[in-house]
N, C-alpha and C positions, 0 to 999 in steps of 0.2 A: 779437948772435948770436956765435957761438964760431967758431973758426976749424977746426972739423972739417971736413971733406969730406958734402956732403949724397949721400945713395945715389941710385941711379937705381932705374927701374922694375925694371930685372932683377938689381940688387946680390944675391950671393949669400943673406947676412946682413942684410938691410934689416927683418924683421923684427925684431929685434934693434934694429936703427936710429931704426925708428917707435918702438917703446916707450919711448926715450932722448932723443925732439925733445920740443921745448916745438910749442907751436899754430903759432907765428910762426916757427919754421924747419920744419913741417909745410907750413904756407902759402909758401912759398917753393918748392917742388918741383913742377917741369912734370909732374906725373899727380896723376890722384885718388887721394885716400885714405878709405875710410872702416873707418871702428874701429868696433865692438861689443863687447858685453859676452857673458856667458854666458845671456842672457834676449831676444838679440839687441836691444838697443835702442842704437841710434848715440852714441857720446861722443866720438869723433872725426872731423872733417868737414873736411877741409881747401878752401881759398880755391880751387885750381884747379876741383876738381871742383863745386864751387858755380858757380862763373862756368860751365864746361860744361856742366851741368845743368840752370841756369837756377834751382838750390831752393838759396833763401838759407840761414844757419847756424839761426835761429831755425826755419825749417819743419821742417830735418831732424834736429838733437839733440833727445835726449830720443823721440826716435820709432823706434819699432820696423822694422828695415832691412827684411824679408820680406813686410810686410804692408803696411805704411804709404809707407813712402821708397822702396823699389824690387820692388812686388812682380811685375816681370817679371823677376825674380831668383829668384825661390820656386816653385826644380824641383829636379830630378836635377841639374843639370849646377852649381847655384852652393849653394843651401840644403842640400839633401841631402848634399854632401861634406861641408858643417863638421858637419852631424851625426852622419853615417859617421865620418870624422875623431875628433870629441868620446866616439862610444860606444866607439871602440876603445880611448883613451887615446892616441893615433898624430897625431903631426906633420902638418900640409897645407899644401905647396908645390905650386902648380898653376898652369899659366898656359894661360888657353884663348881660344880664338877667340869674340867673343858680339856679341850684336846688342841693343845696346839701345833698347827700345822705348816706354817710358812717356814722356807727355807732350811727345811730340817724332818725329820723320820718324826712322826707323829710323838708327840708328847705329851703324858697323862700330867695335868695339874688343877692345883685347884684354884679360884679367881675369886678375889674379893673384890666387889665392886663399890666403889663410897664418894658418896656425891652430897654436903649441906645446898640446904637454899643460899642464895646472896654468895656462896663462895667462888673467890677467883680460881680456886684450882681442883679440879677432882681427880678422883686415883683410880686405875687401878692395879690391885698387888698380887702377886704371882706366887704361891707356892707351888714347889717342887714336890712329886711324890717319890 
């Protein structure tokens, strides 16, 4: 690994930051990360959020984030923005209070949500409360 600085969940610029890690300094950062493409399907799954999850790397790349991996994500409050977000051409930096509920006892966290225009991959990151 290189000797940069890894971001945190609320680095300004982390955005930026995910795009420029390899897996293995993804996998090193105490929050989730998940990455999609423009078709929503997962290409980036980092180790934290696996181990929290409980859904190994195999279950979740390659599968669709909205419908498949997290569809108690697929509302107004997480899906709809990167849509809203994608039709306008407009930036999504968001970070909101959610309770996730699939496959496990409700859990309190917070979601960062980050989406540039023109980018091949948008995120979003999971902290733990």
């Amino acid at each position: 690994m290189s000797e940069r600085e890894l971001p945190v969940f609320s680095s300004p610029d982390v955005i930026s930051a995910l795009g420029a890690m390899t897996d293995a300094e993804r996998d090193q950062l105490g929050f989730g990360v998940i990455g999609f493409d423009a078709d929503t399907v997962v290409c980036q799954y980092n180790q934290f959020e696996s181990d929290a999850a409980g859904l190994g790397m195999a279950r979740v790349l390659g599968q669709p984030l909205f419908t498949v991996v997290a569809p108690c994500m697929n509302n107004f409050m997480v899906a709809q923005r990167f849509d809203d977000a994608l039709d306008a051409g407009e930036a999504l930096d968001a970070t909101i209070d959610y309770v996730l509920t699939l496959r496990m006892r409700p859990v309190k966290v917070a979601l960062r949500l980050l989406a540039a225009p023109g980018a091949a991959i948008r995120y979003v990151l999971v902290q733990r409360h």
